[in-house]
C-alpha positions in Angstrom: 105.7 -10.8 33.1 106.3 -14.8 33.7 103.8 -17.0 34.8 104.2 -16.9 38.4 103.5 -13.4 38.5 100.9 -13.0 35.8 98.5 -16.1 37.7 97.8 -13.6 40.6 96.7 -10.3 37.9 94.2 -13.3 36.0 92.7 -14.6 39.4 91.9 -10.9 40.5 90.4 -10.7 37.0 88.2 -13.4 37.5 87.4 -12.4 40.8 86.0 -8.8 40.1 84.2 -10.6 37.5 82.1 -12.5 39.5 82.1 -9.9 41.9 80.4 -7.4 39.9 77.1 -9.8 39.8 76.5 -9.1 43.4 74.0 -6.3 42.8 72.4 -8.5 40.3 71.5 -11.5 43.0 70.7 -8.9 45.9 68.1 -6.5 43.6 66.7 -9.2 42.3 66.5 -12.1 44.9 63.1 -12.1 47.5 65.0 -12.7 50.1 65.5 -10.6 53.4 69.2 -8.6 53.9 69.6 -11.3 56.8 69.0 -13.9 54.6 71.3 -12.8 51.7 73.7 -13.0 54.3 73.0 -16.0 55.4 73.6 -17.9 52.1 76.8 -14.9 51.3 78.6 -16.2 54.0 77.1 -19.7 55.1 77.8 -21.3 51.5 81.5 -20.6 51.4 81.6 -21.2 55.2 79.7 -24.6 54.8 81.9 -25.9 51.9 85.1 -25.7 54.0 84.2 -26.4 57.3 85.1 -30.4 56.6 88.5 -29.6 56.2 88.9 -27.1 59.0 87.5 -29.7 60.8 89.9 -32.5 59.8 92.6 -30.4 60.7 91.3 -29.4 64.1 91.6 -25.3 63.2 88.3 -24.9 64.2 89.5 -22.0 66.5 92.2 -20.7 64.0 95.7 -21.0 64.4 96.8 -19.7 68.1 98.8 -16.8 67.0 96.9 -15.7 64.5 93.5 -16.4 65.9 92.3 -12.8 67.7 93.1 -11.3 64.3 91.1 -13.5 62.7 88.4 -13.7 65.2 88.0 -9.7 65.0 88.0 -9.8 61.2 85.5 -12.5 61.0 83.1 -9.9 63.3 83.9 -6.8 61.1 83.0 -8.9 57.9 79.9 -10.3 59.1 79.1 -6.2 59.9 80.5 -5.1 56.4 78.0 -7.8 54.3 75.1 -7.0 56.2 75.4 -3.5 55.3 76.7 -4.0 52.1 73.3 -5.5 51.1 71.3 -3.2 52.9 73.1 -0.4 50.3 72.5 -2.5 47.6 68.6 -2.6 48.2 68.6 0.8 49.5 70.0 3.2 46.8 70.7 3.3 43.6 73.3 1.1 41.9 75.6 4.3 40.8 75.7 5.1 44.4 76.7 2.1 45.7 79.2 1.1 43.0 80.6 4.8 43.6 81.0 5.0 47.3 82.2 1.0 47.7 85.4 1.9 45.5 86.1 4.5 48.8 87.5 1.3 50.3 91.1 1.3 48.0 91.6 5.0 49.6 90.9 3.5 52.7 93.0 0.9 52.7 95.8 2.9 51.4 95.3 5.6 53.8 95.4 2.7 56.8 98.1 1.2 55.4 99.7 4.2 55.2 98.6 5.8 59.1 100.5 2.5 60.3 103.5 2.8 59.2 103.5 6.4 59.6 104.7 7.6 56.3 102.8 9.3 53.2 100.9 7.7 50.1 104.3 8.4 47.5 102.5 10.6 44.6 102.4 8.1 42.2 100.5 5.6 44.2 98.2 8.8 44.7 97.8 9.7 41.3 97.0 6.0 40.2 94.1 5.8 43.2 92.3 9.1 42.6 92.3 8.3 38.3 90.7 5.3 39.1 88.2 6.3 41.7 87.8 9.7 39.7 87.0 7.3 36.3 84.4 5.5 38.3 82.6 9.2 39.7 82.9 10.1 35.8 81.2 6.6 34.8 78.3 7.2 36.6 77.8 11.3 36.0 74.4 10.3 34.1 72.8 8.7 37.1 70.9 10.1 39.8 73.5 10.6 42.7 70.3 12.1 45.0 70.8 11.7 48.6 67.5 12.5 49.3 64.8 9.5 51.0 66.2 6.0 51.5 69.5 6.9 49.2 71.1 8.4 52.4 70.9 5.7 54.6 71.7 3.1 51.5 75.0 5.6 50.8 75.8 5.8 54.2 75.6 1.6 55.0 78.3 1.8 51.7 80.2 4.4 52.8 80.8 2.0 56.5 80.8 -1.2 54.3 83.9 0.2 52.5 85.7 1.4 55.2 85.2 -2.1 56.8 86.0 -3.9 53.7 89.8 -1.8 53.9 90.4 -2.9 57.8 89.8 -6.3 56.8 91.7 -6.5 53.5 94.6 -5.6 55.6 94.5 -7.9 58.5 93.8 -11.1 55.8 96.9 -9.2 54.0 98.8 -10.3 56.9 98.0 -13.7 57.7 97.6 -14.7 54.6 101.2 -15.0 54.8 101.5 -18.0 56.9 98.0 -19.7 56.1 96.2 -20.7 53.1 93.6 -18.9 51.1 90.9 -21.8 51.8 91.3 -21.2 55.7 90.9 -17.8 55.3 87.5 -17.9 53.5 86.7 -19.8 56.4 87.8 -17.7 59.2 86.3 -14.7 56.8 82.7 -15.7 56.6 82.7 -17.9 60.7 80.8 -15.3 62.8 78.5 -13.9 60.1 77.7 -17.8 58.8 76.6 -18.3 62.7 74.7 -15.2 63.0 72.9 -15.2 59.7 72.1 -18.5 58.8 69.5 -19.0 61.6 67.6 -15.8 59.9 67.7 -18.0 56.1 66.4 -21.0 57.9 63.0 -18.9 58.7 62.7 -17.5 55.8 63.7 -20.6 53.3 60.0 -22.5 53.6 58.4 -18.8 51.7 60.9 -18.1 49.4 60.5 -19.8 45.6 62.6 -22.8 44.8 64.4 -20.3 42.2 65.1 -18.1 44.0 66.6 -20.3 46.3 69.1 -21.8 44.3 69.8 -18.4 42.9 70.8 -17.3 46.8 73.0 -20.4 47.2 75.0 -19.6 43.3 75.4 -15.9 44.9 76.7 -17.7 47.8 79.1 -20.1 45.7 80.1 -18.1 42.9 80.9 -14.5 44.7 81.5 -15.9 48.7 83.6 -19.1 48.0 85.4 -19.1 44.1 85.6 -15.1 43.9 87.2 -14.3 47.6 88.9 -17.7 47.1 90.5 -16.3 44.1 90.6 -12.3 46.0 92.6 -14.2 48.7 94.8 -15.7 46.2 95.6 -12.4 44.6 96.0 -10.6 47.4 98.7 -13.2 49.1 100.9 -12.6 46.5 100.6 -8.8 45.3 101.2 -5.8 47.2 98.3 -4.4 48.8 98.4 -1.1 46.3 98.8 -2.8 43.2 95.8 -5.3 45.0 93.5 -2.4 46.1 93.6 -0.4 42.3 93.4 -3.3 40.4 90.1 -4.4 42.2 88.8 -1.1 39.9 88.0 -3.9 37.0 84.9 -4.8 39.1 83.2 -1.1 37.6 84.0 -2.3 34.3 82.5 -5.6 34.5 79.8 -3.8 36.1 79.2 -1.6 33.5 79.1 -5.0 31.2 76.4 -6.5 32.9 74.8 -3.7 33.1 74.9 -3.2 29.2 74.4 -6.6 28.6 71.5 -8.0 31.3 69.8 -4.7 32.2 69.8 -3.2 28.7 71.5 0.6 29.7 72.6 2.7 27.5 76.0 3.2 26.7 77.2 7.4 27.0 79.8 9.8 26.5 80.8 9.7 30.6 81.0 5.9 30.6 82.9 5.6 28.0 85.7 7.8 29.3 84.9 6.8 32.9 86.1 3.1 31.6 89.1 4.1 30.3 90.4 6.0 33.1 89.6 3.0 35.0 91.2 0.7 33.0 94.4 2.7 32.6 94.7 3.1 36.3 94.5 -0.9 36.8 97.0 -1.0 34.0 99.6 1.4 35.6 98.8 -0.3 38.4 99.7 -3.9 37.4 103.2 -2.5 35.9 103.6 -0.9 39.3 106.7 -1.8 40.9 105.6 -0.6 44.4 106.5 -2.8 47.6 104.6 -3.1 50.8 
């Protein structure tokens, strides 16, 4: 693999590192949903608004800007109830039920241009979701109180989180990834911000600048370098790789919350990490 190819596989890397410390910032911020939101998408929104600004793109590029537009909406939608699952249900849940959105996506991508998933790609797609099911076998996958509205807001998240993928997959072709995070995180930055501003004069200082790290770290450098990756990888190899997040998960979950280490988790990680192997050898073409 030569350089050129192998900088897009290390920026996904990175990305589903940073990633994976979402659920670490929402669980443990006192903030509302609306205000996580708010500093989610008004950081990275905030940080390059001067240069959309310079460049007078403030309403997208004209043939790309109802695409955008629409995709900006669905995001601001998929965040909200994102970290609404987050705070509502259990962390196996959620981790579980987001990695639906790599079927999704595959299955969209698939419905549009009206042909089948090949059998490899569908082999690679269920051993990596099936490794993260296997991962978290040990935890309480109850659907019973306020983990069945949690699962469900995951369950829509993921779906969302496919649609979009795809239309950024698109134009992502003729803009660059710093526009995008722009376009991305526009409507939900406008919607949501006004809900931090009310809250911001109760929440601790800390806490506070913890919100706005979430907001740099996971909004602006991780999608910056998701963008990155996904302008220059096929969507497949994209969507299974993205499975690295559950093992940096699993990480910071070992490492910062102190969980135990089983049989399932084990084997769930390798499954998981074979998949986004086979995936990254994958020759497969959009």
């Amino acid at each position: 693999m030569n350089n050129r190819s192998l900088l897009p596989v290390l920026a996904l890397i990175c990305a589903t590192s940073l990633g994976a410390s979402s659920g670490l910032y929402i669980k443990g911020l006192d903030l509302s949903s609306f205000a996580l939101s708010g500093l989610r998408l008004g950081v990275p929104f905030l940080l390059v608004l001067p240069a959309i600004a310079q460049k007078r793109l403030l309403l997208g590029p004209r043939e790309h800007r109802l695409k955008l537009w629409s995709a900006s909406l669905m995001n601001a939608v998929r965040i909200l109830l994102y970290i609404l699952a987050f705070k509502l249900t259990t962390m196996g849940n959620a981790i579980v039920l987001l990695y639906l959105w790599p079927i999704f996506a595959l299955l969209l991508r698939c419905a549009g241009m009206r042909r089948f998933p090949r059998p490899g790609q569908i082999l690679i797609l269920l051993t990596a979701f099936s490794g993260v099911v296997v991962m978290n076998l040990h935890r309480d996958f109850s659907l019973q109180g306020k983990d069945l509205p949690g699962s469900l807001f995951m369950i829509m998240s993921a779906l969302i989180l496919a649609g979009t993928m795809i239309i950024f997959k698109s134009t992502l072709k003729n803009m660059s990834e710093t526009h995008t995070l722009f376009y991305q995180n526009g409507i939900g930055a406008l919607v949501f911000l006004p809900f931090l501003f009310a809250e911001v004069s109760s929440v601790p200082l800390g806490h506070l600048g913890l919100g706005i790290l979430y907001g740099f770290l996971v909004g602006f450098c991780a999608f910056g370098m998701f963008f990155y990756a996904l302008k220059r990888l096929p969507v497949f190899q994209y969507s299974a790789m993205t499975y690295m997040e559950v093992f940096f998960g699993l990480l910071f979950s070992l490492v910062v919350l102190r969980e135990q280490m089983t049989v399932n988790l084990a084997i769930g990680v390798l499954m998981v990490l074979s998949a986004s192997f086979l995936a990254q050898q994958s020759k497969a073409e959009e």
